[in-house]
N, C-alpha and C positions, 0 to 999 in steps of 0.2 A: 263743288264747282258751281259758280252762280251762273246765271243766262249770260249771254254776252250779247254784245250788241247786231245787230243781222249786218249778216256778211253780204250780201245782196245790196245795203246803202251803194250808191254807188257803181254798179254795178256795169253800167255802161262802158267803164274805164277799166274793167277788171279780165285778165286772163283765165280761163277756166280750163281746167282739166279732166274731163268723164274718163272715169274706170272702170272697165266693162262695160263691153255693148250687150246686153241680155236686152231685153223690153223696156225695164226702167232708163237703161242707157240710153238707149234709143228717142224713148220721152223725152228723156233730159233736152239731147243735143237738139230735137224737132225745134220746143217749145221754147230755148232759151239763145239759138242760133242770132235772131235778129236784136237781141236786149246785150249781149254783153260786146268787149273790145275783140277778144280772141279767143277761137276754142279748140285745146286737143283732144283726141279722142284714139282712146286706147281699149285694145282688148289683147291681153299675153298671150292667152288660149292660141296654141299652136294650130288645133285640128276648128281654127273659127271662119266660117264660114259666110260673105257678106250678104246680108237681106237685102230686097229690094229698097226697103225703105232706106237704108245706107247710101245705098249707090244715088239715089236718087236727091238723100241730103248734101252728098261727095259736090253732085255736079250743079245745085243751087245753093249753095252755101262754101263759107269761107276757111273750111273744116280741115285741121294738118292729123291726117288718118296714120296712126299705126297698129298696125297687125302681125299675130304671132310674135316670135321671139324675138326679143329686140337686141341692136346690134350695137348700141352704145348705152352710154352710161344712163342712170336716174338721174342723176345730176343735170347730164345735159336736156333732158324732156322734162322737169320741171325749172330750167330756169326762166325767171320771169313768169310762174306760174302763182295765181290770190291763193286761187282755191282747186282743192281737190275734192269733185263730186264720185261718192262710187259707191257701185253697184251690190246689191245684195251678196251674190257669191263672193266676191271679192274678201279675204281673209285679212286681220288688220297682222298677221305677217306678209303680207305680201312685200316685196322689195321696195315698188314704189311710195305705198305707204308709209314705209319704217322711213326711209329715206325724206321724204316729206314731213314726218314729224320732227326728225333730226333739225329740217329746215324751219321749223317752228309755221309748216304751212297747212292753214288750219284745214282738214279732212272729214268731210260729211257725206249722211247718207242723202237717196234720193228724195226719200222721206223729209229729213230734215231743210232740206233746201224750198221744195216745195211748201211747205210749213212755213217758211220765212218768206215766201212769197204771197201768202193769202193776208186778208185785214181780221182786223179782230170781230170783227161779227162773224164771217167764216169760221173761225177758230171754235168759237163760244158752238157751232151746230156740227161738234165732231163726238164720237164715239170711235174710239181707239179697241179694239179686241186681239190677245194675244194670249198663252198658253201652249203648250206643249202639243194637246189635242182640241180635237171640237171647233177650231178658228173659225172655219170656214162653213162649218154647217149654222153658228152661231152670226156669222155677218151675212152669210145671205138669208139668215130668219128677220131677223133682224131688218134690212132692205124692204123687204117682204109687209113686215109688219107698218113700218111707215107710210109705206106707199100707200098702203090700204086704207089706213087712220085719214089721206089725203095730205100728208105733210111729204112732200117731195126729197128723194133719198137716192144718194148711189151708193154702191158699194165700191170699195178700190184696197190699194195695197197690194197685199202680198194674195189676194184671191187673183190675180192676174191684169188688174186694170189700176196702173199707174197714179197714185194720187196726182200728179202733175198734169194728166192729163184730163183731169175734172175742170180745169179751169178752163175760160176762156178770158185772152192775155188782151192786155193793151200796150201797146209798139212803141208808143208816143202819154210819157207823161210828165207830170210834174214834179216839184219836191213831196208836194202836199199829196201825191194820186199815191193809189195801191197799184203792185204790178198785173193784177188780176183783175176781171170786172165781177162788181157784190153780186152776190145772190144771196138766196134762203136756204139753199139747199143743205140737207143732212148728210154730212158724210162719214158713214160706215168704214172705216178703217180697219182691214185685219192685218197685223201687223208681225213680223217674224223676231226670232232674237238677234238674224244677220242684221236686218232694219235697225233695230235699238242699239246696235254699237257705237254706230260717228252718230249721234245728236245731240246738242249743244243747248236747244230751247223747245224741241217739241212737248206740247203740253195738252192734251187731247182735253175738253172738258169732263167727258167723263169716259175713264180706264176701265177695261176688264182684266183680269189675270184670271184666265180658267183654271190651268191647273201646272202645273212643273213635275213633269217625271223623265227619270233618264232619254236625252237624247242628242246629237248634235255633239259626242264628248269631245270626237276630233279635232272639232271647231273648238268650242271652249273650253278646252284638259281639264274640268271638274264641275261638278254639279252644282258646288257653291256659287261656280264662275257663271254658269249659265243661270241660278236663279238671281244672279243680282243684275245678269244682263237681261231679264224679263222685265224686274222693277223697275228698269229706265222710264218704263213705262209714265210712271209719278215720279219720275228724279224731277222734273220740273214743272210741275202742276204747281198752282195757287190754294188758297185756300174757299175761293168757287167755287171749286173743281170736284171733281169725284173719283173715287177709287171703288172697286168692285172686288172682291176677292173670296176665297173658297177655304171655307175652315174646314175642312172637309182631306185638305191637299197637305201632304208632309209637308213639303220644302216649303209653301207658303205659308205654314203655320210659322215654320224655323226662324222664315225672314220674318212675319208680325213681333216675333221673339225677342229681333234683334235687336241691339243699340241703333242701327243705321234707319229701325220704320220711324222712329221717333223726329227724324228731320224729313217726312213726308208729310207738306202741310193740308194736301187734300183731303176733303171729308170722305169717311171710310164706311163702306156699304159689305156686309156680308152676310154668306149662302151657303147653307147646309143641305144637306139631303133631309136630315133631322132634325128638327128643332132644338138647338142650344141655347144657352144664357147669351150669346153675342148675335146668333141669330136674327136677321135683319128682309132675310128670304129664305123659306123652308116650306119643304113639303111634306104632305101627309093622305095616304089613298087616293090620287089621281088630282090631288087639288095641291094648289100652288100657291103661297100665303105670302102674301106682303107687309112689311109694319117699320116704315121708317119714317124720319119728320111728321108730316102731317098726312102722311098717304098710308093708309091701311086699308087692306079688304085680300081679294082670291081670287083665284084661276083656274077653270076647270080642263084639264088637260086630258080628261080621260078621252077621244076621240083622236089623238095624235095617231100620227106613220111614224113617230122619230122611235125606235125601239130603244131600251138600255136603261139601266140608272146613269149611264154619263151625259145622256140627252136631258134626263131630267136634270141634272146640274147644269147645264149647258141653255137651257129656259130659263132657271132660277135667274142665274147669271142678267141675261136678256131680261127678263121681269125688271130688274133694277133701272136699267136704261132705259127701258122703254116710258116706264114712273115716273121719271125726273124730266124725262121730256112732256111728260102729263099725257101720254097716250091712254086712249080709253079702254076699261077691260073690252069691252066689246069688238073691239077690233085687233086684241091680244088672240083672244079666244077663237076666235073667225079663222086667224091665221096658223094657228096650231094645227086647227081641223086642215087646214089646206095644204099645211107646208109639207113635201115628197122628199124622201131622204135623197142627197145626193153622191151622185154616180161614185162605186169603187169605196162606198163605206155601206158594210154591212149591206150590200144591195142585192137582194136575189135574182139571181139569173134565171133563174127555172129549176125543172127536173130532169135528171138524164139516169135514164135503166131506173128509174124510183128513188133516184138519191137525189136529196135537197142539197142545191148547190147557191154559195155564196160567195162574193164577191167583195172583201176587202180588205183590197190593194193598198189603202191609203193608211191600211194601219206601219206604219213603219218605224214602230218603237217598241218593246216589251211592253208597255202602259196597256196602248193600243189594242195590242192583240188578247191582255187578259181581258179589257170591258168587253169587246168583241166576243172570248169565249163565255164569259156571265149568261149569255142570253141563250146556250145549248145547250140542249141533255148529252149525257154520255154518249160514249162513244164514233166520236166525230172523226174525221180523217182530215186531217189540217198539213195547205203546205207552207213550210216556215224557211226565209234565210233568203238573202240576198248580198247585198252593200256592206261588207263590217265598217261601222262608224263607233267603232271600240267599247258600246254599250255591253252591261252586265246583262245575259240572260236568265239569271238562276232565279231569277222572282217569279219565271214562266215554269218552273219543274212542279209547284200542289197544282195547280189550274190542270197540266197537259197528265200528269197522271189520274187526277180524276176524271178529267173528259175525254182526252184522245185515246183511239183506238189503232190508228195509225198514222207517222208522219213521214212525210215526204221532205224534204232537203234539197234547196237550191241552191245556188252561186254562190257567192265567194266567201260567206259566211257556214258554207257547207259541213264542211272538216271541224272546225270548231263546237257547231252545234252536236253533230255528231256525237263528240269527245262528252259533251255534257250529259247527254242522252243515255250512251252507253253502261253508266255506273248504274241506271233505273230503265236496261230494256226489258226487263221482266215484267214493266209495267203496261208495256205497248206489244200490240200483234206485231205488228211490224213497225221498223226503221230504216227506212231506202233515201240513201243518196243519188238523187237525179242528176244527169250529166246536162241536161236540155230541158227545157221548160215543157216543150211538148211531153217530153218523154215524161215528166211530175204530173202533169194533169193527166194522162192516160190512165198511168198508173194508180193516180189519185180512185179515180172511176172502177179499177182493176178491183180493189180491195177492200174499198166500200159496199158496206151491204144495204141492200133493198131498204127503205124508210129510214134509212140514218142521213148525217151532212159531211157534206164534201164544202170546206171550206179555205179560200183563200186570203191566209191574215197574218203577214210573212214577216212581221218585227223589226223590218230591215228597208233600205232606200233600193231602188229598183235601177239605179244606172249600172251596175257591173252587165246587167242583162239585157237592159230596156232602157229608150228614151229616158220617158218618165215614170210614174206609178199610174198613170192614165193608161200609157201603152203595154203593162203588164197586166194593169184590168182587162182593156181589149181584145190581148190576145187570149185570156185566162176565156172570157164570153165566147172570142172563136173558135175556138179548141173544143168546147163544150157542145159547140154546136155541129162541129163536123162532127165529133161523136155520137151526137143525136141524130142526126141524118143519115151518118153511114147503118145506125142499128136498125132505124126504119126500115130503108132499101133494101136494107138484108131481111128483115120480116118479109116485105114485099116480093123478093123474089124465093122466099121458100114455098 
């Protein structure tokens, strides 16, 4: 598929349609209410609930709202519709979509829209980061590092801050203007595989791919589906451009493999944990080695908080990018020592009754949770399960019979894990199925013994139980904590 021409030419005269109102949605309709002719805005979601900032676009803006289930046809809400903008969750079966493709009416993400709105100097100061894991700890290092070197950077995408909403717009222009006002800024894009479905020209100058391991199969019915929805990533890069990639990673080795890398025309940067013949970034005892074009030298990382070999892939990675924007080691190395892991990945909570307890939530893949267990000795009490998003867990069975000592079992993915567990309970003290969260972490603390870890690294997405994987950290921190308080009091009053 080659670029096509920006659907935004024009744009004044053009009908628009936003799909889902999540955050992005929200951006979209803010930011692009005064530039276009008409806009509808849809969310199916039965149980959706209007934000302030809705109600408040409703009653200054020229906005035809529809909410929950709809009571006519697709046909009739896209007629007379350019374009259909939508939303991350949005599934490309959804009704409207399929029915819009049939209409031959072209469908993008938010991502790609805003893309099509920035000038090319914009374009040339992006850093794109996606992968299965690590996204987020790798764009706000990443941010982090910039700022510091003095080259001004934001983070956006899929960390929670809207690429659309980096900009600031002009209401009033000409053939010859951009829809956005220029800046210098860097933008740090972490970007998801929902993001990489509808884009048509997104070309980040330089791409990362961390790593591809099961997840998401729901969404994409197979692995393949979803490593080549990663690689969108460079589906439309130049040969300016950069690609970052992990020899290190099954499925990214498979696609390097493939017939389809060969029409990826961006220059190719790769990172090992170990130094190999393609090696481009590789490490070795706490130092970080660079050797591409005309940049070679090292990074001394021994003083990091980031814990794991997936963090040290997860720098390498960053090392590349940061290079090619000619960041100085010195302010690489500053930023290592500074940068604090973030919340719900690997995060220690504390100690409760003597047992070291840990905190992450955000592993919600198999991938996840085995770098997670890497970093533990024996016999740890781990609680696992949540969301079934139809992923294979049997890669998790050498890891949890060499280190677990006990597992706990949550929601909806409970009965299943169970069933896998059961052919090797000889292997674990115990396997309890928890009906209640609270009742998992109590229990977690029940049967844990004095100097070992109580950790929570659950494989799985946290909505069957929780908001999000934020609000199962939190409560997993408050649970811990009324348990430490209540055992005080009780010291206290004996």
């Amino acid at each position: 598929m080659k670029k096509k021409d920006k659907l935004i030419d024009g744009i004044e005269k053009k009908n628009i349609l936003v799909l889902g109102l999540g955050k992005s949605g929200l951006s979209v309709l803010e930011k692009i209410s005064p530039l276009c002719k008409k806009i509808k805005a849809v969310d199916t979601n039965p149980d959706y609930v209007k934000s302030e900032s809705l109600n408040r676009l409703e009653k200054q803006t020229d906005i035809e709202l529809y909410l929950g289930r709809l009571d006519f046809s697709p046909e009739d809400l896209l007629k007379n519709t350019d374009i259909i903008i939508v939303s991350p969750g949005v599934p490309s079966g959804h009704e409207l979509v399929k029915s819009a493709e049939k209409r031959k009416i072209p469908v993008i993400s938010e991502i790609e829209f805003a893309w099509q709105l920035m000038s090319e100097n914009q374009k040339r100061n992006t850093v794109a980061v996606t992968g299965t894991n690590g996204k987020t700890t790798l764009t706000s290092f990443l941010g982090l590092v910039f700022n510091n070197a003095g080259r001004k950077a934001v983070t956006c995408g899929n960390i929670g801050n809207p690429l659309i909403d980096t900009f600031n717009f002009k209401y009033r222009y000409h053939e010859t203007d951009t829809y956005v006002e220029e800046d210098e800024i860097i933008r740090i894009i972490e970007i998801s595989s929902f993001q990489l479905e509808n884009i048509i020209s997104f070309s980040p100058f330089c791409s990362i791919i961390l790593n591809i391991t099961e997840d998401h199969i729901d969404r994409h019915r197979s692995m393949i589906n979803y490593a080549e929805t990663k690689f969108n990533i460079s589906r439309f890069q130049s040969e300016k451009d950069y690609l970052i990639l992990n020899t290190d990673d099954g499925y990214t080795v498979k696609m390097i493999e493939s017939s389809n890398f060969r029409s990826i025309k961006s220059k190719k940067i790769y990172f090992s944990l170990e130094r190999n013949k393609n090696s481009d970034l590789f490490s070795k005892d706490e130092i970080l080695f660079y050797d591409f074009g005309r940049k070679k030298g090292s990074i001394n990382i021994s003083e990091r908080k980031l814990i794991g070999s997936h963090n040290i892939s997860n720098l390498l990675a960053g090392l590349g990018a940061l290079k090619i924007f000619e960041i100085e080691d010195r302010y690489i190395e500053e930023s290592v020592k500074d940068f604090n892991p973030l919340p719900h990945r690997l995060e220690f909570v504390g100690e409760v009754n003597g047992i070291k307890c840990f905190n992450d939530s955000k592993a919600t893949n198999p991938d996840a949770t085995l770098k997670a267990l890497e970093n533990f000795p024996e016999g740890i009490t781990l609680i696992l399960g949540g969301l079934d998003k139809g992923m294979d867990f049997s890669s998790l069975m050498p890891v949890l019979r060499k280190k677990a000592r006990n597992i706990i079992l949550i929601g909806a993915c409970r009965f299943r894990l169970s069933e896998m567990l059961d052919s090797d309970k000889d292997s674990f003290n115990s396997v309890i199925i928890s009906n209640s969260f609270e009742e998992a972490v109590r229990k977690g603390i029940e049967v844990s013994e004095k100097g070992s870890y109580f950790i929570l690294s659950p494989s799985c997405a946290s909505m069957d139980m929780f908001r999000d994987y934020k609000d199962r950290g939190e409560k997993f921190r408050g649970i811990l904590k009324e348990i430490k308080n209540q055992t005080q009091s009780g010291r206290k009053n004996v």
